[in-house]
N, CA and C atoms of all chains as a GROMACS GRO file, in nm:
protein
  552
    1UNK      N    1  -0.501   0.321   0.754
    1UNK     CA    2  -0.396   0.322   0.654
    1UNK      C    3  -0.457   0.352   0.518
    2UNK      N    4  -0.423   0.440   0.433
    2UNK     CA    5  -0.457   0.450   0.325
    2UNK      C    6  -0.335   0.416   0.212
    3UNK      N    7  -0.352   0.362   0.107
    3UNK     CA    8  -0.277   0.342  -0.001
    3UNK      C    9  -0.336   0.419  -0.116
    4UNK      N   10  -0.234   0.431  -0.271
    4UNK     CA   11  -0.293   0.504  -0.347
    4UNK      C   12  -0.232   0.464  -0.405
    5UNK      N   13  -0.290   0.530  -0.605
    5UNK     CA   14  -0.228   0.456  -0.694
    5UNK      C   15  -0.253   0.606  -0.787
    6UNK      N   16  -0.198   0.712  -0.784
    6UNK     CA   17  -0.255   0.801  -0.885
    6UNK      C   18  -0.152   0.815  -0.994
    7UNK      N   19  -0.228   0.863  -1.112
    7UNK     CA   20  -0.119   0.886  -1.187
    7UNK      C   21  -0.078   1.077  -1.233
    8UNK      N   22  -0.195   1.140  -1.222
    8UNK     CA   23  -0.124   1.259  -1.220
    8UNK      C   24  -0.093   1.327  -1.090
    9UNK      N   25   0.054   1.361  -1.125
    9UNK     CA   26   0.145   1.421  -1.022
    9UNK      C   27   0.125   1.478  -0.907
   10UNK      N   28   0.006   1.639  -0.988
   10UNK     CA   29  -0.053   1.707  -0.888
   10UNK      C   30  -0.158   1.682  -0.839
   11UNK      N   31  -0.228   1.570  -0.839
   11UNK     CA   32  -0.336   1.497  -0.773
   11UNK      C   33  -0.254   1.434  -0.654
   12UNK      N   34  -0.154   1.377  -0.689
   12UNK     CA   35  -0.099   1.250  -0.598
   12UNK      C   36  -0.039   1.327  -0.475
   13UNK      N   37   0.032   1.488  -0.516
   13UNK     CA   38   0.080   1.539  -0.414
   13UNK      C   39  -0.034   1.627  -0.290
   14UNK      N   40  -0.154   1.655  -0.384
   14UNK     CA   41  -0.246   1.702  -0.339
   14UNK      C   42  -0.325   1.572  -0.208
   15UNK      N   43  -0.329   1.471  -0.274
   15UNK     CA   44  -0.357   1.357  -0.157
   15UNK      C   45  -0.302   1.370  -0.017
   16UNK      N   46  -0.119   1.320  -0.084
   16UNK     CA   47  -0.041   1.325   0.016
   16UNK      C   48  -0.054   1.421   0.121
   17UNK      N   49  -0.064   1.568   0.059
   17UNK     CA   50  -0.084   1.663   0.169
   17UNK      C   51  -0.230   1.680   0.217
   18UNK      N   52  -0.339   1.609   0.199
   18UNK     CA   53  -0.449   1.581   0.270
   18UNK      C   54  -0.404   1.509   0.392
   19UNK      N   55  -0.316   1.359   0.334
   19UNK     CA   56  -0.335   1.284   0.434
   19UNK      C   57  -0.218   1.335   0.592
   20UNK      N   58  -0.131   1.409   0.501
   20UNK     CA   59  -0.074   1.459   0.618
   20UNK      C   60  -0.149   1.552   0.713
   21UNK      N   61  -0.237   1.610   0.646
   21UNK     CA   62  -0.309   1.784   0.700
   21UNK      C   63  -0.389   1.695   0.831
   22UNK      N   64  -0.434   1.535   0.782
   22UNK     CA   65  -0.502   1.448   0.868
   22UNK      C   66  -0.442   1.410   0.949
   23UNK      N   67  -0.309   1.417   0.999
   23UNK     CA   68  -0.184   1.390   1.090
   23UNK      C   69  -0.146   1.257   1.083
   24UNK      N   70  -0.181   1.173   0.913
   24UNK     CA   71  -0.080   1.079   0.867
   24UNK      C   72   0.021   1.081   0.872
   25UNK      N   73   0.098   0.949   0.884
   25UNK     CA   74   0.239   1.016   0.848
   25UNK      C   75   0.313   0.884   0.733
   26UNK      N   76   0.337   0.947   0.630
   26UNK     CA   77   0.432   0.830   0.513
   26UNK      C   78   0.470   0.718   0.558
   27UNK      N   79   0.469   0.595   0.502
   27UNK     CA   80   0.507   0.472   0.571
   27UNK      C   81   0.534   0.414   0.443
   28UNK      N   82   0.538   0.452   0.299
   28UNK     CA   83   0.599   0.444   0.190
   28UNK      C   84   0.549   0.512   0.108
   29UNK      N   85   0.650   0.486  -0.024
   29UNK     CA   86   0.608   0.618  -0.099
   29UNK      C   87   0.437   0.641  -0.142
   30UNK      N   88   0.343   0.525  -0.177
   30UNK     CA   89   0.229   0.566  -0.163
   30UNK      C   90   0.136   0.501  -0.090
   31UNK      N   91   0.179   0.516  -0.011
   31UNK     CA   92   0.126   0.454   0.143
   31UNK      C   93   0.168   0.552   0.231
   32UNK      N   94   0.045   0.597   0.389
   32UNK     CA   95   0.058   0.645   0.482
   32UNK      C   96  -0.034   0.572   0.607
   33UNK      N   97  -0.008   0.608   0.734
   33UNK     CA   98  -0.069   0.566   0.816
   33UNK      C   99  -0.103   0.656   0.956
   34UNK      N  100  -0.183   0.619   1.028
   34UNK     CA  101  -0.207   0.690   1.138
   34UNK      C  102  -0.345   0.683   1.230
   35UNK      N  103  -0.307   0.722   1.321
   35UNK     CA  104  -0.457   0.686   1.420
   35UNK      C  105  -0.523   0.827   1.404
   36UNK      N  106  -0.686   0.770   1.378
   36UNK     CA  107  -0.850   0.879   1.390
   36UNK      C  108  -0.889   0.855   1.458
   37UNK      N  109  -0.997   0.963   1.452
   37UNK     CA  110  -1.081   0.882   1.585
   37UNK      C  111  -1.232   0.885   1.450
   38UNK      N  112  -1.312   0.800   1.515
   38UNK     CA  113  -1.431   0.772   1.421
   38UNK      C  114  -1.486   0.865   1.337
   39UNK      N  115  -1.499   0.989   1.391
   39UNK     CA  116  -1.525   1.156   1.316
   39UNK      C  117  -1.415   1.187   1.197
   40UNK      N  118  -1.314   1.148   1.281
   40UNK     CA  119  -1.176   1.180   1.191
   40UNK      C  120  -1.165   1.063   1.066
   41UNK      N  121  -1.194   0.995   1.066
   41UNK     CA  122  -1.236   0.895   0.914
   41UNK      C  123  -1.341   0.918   0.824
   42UNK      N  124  -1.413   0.954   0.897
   42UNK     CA  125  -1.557   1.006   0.848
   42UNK      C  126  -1.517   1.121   0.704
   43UNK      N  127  -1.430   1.228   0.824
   43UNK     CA  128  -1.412   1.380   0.779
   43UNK      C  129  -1.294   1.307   0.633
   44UNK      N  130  -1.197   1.233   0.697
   44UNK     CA  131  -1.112   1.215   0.578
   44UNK      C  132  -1.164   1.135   0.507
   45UNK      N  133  -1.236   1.052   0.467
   45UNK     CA  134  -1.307   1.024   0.333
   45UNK      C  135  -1.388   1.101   0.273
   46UNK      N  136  -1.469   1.216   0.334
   46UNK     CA  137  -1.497   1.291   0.271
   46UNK      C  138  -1.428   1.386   0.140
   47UNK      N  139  -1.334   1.420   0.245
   47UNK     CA  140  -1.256   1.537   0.224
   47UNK      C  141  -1.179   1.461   0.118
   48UNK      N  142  -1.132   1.336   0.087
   48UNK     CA  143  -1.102   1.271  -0.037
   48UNK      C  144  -1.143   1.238  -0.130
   49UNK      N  145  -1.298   1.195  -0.144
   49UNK     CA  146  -1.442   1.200  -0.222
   49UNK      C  147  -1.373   1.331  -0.289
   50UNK      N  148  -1.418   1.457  -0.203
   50UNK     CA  149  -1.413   1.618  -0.249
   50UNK      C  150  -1.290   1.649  -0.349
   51UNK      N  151  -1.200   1.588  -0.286
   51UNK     CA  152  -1.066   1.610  -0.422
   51UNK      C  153  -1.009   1.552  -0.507
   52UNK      N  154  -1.097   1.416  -0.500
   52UNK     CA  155  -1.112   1.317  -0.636
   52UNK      C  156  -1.247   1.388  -0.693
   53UNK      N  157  -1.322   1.456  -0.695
   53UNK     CA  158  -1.434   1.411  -0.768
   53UNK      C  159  -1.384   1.486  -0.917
   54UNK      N  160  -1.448   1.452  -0.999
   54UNK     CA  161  -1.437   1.492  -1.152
   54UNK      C  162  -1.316   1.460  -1.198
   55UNK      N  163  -1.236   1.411  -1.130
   55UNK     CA  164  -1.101   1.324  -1.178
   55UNK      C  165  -1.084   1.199  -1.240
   56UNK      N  166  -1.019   1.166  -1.222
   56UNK     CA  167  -0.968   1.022  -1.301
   56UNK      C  168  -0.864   0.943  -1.308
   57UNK      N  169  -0.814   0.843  -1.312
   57UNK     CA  170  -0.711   0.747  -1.326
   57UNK      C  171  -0.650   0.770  -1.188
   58UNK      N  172  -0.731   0.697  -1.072
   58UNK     CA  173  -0.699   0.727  -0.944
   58UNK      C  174  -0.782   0.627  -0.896
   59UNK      N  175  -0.672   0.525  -0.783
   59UNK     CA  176  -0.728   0.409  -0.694
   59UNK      C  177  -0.700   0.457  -0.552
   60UNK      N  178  -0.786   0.496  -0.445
   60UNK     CA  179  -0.721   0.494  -0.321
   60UNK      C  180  -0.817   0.397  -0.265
   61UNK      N  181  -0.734   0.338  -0.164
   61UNK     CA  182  -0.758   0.251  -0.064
   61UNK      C  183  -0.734   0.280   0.032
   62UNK      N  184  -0.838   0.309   0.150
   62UNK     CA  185  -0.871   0.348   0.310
   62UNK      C  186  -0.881   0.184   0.356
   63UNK      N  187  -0.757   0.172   0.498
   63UNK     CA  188  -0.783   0.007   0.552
   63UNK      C  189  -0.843   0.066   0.717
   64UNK      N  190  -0.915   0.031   0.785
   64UNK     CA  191  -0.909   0.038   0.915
   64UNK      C  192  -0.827  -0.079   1.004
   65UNK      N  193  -0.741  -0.025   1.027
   65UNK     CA  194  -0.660  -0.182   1.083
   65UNK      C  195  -0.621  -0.125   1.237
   66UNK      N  196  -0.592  -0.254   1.313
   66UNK     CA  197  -0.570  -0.210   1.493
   66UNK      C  198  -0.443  -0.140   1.499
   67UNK      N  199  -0.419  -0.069   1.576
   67UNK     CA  200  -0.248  -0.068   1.585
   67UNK      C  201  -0.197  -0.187   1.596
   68UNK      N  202  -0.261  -0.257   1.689
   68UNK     CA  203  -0.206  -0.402   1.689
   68UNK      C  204  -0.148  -0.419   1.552
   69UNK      N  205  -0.184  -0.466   1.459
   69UNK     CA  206  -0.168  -0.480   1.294
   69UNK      C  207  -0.063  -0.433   1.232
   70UNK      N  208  -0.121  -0.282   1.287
   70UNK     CA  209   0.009  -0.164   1.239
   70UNK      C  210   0.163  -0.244   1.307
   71UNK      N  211   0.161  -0.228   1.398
   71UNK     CA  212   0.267  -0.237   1.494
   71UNK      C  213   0.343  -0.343   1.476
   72UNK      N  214   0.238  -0.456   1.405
   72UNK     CA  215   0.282  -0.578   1.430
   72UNK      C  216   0.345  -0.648   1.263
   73UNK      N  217   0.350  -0.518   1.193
   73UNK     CA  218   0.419  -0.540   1.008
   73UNK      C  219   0.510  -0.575   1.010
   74UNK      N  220   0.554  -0.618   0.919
   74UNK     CA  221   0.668  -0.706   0.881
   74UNK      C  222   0.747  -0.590   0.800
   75UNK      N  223   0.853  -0.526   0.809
   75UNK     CA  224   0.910  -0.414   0.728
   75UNK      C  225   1.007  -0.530   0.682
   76UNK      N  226   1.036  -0.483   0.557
   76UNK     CA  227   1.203  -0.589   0.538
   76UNK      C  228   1.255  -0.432   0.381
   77UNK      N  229   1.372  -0.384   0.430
   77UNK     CA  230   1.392  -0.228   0.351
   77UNK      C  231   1.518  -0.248   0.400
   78UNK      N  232   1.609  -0.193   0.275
   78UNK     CA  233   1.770  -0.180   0.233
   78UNK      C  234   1.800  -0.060   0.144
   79UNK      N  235   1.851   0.032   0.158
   79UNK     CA  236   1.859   0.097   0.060
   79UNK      C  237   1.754   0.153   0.053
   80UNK      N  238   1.685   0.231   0.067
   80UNK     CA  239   1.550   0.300   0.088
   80UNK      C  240   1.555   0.423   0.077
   81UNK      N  241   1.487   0.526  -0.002
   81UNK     CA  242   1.472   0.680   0.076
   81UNK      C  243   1.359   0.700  -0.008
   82UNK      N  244   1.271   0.805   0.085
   82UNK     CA  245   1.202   0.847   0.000
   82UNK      C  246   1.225   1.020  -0.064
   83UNK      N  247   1.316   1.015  -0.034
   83UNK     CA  248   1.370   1.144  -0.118
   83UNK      C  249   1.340   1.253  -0.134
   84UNK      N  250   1.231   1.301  -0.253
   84UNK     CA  251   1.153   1.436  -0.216
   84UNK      C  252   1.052   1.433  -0.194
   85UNK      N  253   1.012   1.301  -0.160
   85UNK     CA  254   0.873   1.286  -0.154
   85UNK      C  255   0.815   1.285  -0.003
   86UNK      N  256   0.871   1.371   0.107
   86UNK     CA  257   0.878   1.384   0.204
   86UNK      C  258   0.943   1.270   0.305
   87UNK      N  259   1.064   1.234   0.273
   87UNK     CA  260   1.116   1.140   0.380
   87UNK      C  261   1.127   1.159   0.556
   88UNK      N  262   1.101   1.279   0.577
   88UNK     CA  263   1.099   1.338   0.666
   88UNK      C  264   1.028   1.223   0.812
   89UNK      N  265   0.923   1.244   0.715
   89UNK     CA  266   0.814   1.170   0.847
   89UNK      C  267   0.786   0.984   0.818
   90UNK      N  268   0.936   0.925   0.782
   90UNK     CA  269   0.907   0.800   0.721
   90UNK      C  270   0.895   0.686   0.860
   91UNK      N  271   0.859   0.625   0.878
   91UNK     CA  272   0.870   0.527   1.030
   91UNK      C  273   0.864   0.403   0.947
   92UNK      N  274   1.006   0.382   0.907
   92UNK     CA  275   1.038   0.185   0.859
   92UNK      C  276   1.126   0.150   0.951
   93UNK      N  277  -0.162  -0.869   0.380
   93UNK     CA  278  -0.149  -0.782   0.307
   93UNK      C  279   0.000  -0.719   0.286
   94UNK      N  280   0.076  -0.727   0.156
   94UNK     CA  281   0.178  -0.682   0.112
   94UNK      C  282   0.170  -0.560   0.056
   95UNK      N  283   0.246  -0.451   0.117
   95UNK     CA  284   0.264  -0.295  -0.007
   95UNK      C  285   0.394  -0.324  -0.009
   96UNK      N  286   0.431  -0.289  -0.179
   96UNK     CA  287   0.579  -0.245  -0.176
   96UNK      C  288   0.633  -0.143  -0.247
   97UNK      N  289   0.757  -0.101  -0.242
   97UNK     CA  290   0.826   0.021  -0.345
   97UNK      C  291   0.948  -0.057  -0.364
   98UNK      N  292   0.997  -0.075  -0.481
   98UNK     CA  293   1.098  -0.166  -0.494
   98UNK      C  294   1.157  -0.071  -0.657
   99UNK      N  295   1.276  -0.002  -0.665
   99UNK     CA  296   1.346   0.071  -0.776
   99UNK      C  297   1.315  -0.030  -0.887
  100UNK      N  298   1.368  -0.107  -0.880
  100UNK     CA  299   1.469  -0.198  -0.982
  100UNK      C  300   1.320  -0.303  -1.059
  101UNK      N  301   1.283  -0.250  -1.145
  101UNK     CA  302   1.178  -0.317  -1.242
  101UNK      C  303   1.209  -0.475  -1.216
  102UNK      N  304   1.294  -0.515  -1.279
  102UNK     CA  305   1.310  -0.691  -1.252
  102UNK      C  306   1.246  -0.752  -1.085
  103UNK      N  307   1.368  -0.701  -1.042
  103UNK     CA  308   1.299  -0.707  -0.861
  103UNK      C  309   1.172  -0.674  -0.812
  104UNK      N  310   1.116  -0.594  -0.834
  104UNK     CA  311   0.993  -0.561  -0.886
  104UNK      C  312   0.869  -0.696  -0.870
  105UNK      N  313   0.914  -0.670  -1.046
  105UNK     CA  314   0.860  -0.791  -1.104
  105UNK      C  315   0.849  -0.951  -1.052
  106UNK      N  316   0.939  -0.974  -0.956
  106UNK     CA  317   1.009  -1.087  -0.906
  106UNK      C  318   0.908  -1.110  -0.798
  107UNK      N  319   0.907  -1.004  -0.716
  107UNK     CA  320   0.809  -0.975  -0.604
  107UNK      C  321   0.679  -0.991  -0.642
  108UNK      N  322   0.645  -0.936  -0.744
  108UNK     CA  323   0.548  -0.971  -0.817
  108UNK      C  324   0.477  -1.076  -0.809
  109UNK      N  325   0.562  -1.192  -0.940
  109UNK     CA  326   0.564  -1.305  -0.908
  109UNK      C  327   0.540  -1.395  -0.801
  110UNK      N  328   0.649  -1.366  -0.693
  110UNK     CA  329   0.611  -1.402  -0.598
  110UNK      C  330   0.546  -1.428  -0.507
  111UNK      N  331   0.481  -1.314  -0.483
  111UNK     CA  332   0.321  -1.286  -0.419
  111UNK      C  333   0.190  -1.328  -0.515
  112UNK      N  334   0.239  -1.375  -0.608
  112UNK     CA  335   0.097  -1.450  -0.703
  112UNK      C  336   0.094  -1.604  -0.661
  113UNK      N  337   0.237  -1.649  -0.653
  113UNK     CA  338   0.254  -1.773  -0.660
  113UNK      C  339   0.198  -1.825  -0.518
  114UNK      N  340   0.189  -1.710  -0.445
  114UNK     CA  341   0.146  -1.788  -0.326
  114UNK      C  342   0.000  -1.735  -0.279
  115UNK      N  343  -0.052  -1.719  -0.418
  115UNK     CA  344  -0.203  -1.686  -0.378
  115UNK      C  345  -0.246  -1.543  -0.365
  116UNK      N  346  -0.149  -1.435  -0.371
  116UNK     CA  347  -0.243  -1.332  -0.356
  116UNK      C  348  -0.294  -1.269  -0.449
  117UNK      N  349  -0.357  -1.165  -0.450
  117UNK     CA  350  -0.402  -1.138  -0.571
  117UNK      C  351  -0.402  -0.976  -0.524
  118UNK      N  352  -0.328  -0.896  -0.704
  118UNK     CA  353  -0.316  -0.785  -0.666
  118UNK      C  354  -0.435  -0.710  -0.668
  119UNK      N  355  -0.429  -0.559  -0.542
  119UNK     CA  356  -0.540  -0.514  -0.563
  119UNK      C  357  -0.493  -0.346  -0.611
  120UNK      N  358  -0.369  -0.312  -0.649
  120UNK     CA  359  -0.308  -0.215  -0.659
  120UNK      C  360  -0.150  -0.250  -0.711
  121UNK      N  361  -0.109  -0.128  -0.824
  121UNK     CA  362   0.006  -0.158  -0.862
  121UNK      C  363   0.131  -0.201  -0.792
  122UNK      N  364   0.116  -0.148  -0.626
  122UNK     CA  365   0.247  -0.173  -0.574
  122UNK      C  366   0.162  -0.275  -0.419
  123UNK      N  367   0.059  -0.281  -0.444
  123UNK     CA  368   0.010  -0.385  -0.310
  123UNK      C  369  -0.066  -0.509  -0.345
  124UNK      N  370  -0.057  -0.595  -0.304
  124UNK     CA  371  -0.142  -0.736  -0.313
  124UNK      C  372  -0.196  -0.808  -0.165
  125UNK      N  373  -0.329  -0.908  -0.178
  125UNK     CA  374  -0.376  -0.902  -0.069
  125UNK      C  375  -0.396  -1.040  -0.097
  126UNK      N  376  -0.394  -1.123  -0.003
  126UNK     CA  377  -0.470  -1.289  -0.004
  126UNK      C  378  -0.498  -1.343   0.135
  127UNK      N  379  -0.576  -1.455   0.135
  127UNK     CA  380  -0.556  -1.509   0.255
  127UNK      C  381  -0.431  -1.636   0.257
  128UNK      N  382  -0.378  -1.663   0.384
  128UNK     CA  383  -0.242  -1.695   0.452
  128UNK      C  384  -0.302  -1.822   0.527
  129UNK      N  385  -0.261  -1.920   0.529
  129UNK     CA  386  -0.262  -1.974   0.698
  129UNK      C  387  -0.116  -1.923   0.766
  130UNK      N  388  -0.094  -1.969   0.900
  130UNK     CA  389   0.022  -1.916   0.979
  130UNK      C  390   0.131  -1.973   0.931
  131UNK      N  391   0.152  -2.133   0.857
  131UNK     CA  392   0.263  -2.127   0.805
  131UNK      C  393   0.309  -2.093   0.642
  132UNK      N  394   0.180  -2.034   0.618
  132UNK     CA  395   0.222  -2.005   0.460
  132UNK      C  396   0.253  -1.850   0.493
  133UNK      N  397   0.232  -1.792   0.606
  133UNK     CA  398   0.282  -1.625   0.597
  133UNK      C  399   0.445  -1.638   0.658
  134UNK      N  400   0.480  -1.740   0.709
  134UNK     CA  401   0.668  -1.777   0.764
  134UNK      C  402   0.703  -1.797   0.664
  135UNK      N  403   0.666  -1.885   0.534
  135UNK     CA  404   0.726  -1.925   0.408
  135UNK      C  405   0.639  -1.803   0.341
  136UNK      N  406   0.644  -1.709   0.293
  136UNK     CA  407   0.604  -1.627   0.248
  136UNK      C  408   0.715  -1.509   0.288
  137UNK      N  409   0.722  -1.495   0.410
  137UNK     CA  410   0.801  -1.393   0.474
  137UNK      C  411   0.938  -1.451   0.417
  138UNK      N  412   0.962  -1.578   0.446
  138UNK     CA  413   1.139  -1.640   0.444
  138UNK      C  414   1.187  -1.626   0.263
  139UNK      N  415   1.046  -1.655   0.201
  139UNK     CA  416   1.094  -1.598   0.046
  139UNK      C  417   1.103  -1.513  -0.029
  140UNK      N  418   1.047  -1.400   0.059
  140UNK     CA  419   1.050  -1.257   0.057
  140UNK      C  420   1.248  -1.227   0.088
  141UNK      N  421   1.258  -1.227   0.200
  141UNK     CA  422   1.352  -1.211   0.238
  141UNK      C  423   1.479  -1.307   0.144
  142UNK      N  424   1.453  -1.396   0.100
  142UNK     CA  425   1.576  -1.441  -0.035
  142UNK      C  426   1.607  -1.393  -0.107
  143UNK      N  427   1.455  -1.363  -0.188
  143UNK     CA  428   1.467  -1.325  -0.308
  143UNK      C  429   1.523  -1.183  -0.300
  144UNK      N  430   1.487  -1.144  -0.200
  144UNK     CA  431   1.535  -0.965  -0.154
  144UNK      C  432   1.734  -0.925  -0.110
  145UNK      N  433   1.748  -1.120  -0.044
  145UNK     CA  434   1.882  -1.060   0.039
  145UNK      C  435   1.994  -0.998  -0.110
  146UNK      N  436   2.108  -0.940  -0.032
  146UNK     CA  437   2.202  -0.833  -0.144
  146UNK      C  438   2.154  -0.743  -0.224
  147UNK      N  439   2.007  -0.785  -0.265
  147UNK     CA  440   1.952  -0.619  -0.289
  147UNK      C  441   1.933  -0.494  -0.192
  148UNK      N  442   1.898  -0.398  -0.302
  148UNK     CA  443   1.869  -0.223  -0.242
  148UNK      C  444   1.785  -0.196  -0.299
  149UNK      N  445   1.756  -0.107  -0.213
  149UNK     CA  446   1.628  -0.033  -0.320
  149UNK      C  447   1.552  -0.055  -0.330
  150UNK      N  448   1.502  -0.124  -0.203
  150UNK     CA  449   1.343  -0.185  -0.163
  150UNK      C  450   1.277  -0.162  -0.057
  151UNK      N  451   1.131  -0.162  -0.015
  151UNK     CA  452   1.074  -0.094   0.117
  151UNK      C  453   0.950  -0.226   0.100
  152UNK      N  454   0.944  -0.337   0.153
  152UNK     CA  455   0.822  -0.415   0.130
  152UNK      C  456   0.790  -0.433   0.292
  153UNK      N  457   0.634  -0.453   0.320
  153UNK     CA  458   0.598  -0.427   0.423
  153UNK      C  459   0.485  -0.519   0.432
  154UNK      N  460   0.495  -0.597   0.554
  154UNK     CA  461   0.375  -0.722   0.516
  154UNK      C  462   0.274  -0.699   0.644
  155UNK      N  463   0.151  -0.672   0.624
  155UNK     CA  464  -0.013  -0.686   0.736
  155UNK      C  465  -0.049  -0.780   0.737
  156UNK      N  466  -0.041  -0.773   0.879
  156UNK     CA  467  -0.162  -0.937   0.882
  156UNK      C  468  -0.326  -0.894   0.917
  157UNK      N  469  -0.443  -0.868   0.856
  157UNK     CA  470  -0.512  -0.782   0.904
  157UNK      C  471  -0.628  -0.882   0.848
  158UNK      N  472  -0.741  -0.873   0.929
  158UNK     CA  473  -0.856  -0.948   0.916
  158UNK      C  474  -0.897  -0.898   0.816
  159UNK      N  475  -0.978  -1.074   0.803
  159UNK     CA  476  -1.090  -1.084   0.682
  159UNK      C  477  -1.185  -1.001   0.652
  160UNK      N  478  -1.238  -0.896   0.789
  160UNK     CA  479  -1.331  -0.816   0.805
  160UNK      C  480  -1.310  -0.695   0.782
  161UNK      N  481  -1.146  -0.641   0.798
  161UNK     CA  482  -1.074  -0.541   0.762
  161UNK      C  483  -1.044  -0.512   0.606
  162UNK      N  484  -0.999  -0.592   0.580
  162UNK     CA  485  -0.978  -0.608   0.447
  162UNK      C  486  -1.102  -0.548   0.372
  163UNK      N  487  -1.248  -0.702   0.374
  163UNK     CA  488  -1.335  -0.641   0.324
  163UNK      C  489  -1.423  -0.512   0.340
  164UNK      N  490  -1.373  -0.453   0.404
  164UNK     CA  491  -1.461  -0.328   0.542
  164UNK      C  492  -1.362  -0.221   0.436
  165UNK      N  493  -1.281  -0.218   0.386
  165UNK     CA  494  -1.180  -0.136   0.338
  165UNK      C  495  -1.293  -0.047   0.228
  166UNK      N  496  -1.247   0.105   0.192
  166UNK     CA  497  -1.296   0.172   0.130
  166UNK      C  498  -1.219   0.209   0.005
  167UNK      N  499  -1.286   0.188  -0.111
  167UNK     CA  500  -1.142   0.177  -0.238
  167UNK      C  501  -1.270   0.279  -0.311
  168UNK      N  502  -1.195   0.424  -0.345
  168UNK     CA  503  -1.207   0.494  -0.436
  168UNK      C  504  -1.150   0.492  -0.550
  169UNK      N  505  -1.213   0.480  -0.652
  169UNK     CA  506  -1.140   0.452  -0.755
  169UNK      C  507  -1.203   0.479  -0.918
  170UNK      N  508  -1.143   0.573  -0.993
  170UNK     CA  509  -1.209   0.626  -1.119
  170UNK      C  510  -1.146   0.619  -1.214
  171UNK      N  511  -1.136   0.543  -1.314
  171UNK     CA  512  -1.089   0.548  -1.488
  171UNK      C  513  -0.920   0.491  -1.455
  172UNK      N  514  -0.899   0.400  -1.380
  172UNK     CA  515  -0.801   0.309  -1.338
  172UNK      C  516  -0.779   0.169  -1.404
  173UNK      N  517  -0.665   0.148  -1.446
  173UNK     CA  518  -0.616   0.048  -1.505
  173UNK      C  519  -0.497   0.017  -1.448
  174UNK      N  520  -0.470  -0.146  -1.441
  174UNK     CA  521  -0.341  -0.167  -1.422
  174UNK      C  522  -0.289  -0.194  -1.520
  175UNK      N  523  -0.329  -0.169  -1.653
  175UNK     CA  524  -0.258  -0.216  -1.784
  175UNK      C  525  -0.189  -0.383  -1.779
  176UNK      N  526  -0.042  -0.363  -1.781
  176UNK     CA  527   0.046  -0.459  -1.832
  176UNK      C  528   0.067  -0.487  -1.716
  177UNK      N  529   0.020  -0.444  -1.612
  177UNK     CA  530   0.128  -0.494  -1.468
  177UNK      C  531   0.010  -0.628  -1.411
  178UNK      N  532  -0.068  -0.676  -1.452
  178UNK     CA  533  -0.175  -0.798  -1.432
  178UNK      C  534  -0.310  -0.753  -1.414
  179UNK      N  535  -0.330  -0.664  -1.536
  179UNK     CA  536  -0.513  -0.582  -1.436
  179UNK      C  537  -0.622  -0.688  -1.422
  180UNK      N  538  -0.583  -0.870  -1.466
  180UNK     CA  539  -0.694  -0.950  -1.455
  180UNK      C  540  -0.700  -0.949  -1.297
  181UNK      N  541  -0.674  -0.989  -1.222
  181UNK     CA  542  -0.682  -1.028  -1.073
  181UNK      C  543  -0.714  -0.879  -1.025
  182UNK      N  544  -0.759  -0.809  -1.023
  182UNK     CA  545  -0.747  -0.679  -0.960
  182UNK      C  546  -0.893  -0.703  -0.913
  183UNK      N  547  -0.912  -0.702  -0.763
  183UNK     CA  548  -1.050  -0.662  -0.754
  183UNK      C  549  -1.069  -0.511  -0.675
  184UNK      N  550  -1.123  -0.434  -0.752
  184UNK     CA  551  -1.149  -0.321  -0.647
  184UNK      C  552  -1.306  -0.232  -0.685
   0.00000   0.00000   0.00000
């Protein structure tokens, strides 16, 4: 699971479509999730290193958690969309 | 571990609150992390869900994910502030 905290726009969308290109999929607006395999974490922290570097005002957080974990969240959501921010692929 | 997206600044804020009062400490503008025993994450969950019922416009999502996970977590992070939203408790 990765979370994020960016503040310019085209950084944040540039993420997002990393983490999708990684076959994440949105689980809120800056939050995504999804299963790697050990190579595939490897490659995506890299590849996030690579498009943060020389940037700034940017927190991401990579969790390794079980599916168990995943599976086992507590969602509580009313009124929700994520709008243009690809709601498409949302799983609440 | 709590992420949330919540519209409504007050509500927000409330959640906020809330998740301090019971120990966690934020590690990101819209997520906070602490340790739980099993009945402080039922009263945690049940006051989530109060303070939330008749609202909209919220997506909060609660992990239960080890001590080892947590700390094992990878936080990139450059020229980041949480300003006004509590940047004392922030560990990253």
């Amino acid at each position: 699971m990765v979370i994020y905290d960016i503040s310019d726009d085209r950084l944040r969308y540039a993420v997002a479509s990393l983490l999708r290109r990684f076959g994440l999929c949105r689980i809120q607006r800056s939050a995504f999730a999804g299963v790697l395999s050990g190579a595939g974490r490897v490659e995506l922290e890299a590849a996030l290193r690579r498009l943060l570097r020389g940037r700034s005002g940017y927190n991401v957080q990579i969790f390794l958690i079980t599916p168990g974990a995943f599976e086992g969240r507590v969602v509580l959501s009313e009124g929700y969309s994520l709008g243009g921010e690809g709601g498409e692929d949302v799983f609440v």
